[in-house]
C-alpha positions, 0 to 999 in steps of 0.5 A: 220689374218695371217699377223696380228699375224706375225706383232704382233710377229714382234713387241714383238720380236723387242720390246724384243731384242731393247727396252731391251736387246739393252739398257742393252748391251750398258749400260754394254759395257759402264761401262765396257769399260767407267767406268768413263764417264758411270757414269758421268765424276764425279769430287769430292772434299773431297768426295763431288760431286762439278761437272762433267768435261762434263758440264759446270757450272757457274762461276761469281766470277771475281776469276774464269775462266768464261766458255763460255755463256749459253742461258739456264743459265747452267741448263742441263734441259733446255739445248740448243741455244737461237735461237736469230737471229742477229737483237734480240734486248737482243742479241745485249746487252748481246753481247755488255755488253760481249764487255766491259768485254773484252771478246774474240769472242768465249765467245762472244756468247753462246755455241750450247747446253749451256753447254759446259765444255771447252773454246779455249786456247785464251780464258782461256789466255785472262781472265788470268789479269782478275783473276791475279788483282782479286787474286793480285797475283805476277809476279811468281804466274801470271807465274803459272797461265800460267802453269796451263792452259798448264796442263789442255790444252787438246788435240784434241779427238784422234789427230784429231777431235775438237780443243785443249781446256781447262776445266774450272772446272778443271782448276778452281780447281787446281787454287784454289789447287795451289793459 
């Protein structure tokens, strides 16, 4: 019995300090020294939430840098691969159909968790005579556009992890800002 009751004081003592104060002290911490990722890296445009610069969102219009492909059609609910193997049958089309688009290999194949925000430095510049037809835009504003994805280029995180990469939600924004 004995054993029992310090079990039971075990428990509500973890239970108090991890379930509770844990929580509560990582919560602070992150909005005291996150303030802005805390909340959920909100980008707003005239005052209006329109996304946040952690997830990625969908962009079909020809005019726009296109993110990556989702497995899960960008929905955060529903986040995550498609566990499609190389000889699925509607992997191999949805590949194909991205081939003839023009689509460089990244934006060949869905991101692992669907939702990423950013593409690789290749893949903004490789829709740039894309959106450049689309906006029938001219030699200085297609020279611009390069400008912009050199502005909205990103380092790797703390000089050394990940790659150099852009934001398209980002990058679509000033796009529609500057043209």
């Amino acid at each position: 019995m004995k054993q029992f009751l310090i079990s039971i004081k075990i428990f509500v003592v973890m239970t108090f300090l991890l379930g509770i104060i844990y929580p509560l002290a990582v919560t602070f911490a992150g909005k005291i020294f996150f303030p802005v990722q805390a909340e959920g890296s909100l980008i707003e445009k005239n005052g209006q939430v329109i996304g946040s610069e952690l997830i990625a969102q969908k962009f079909v219009n020809p005019k726009y840098f296109w993110p990556r492909p989702s497995a899960g059609d960008y929905a955060t609910v529903a986040s995550g691969a498609s566990n499609a193997g190389p000889t699925n049958e509607s992997l191999k089309s949805a590949i194909a159909e991205r081939k003839v688009h023009g689509a460089v290999a990244e934006m060949l194949f869905t991101s692992g968790s669907g939702l990423d925000p950013h593409i690789s430095l290749l893949a903004a510049r490789s829709q740039v005579q894309r959106i450049v037809a689309e906006r029938k835009l001219s030699q200085e504003q297609t020279v611009l556009v390069e400008k912009l994805i050199q502005e909205y280029t990103e380092g790797r995180q703390g000089g050394l992890l990940g790659e150099v990469r852009v934001n398209v939600l980002k990058l679509n924004l000033a796009l529609d800002e500057k043209l």
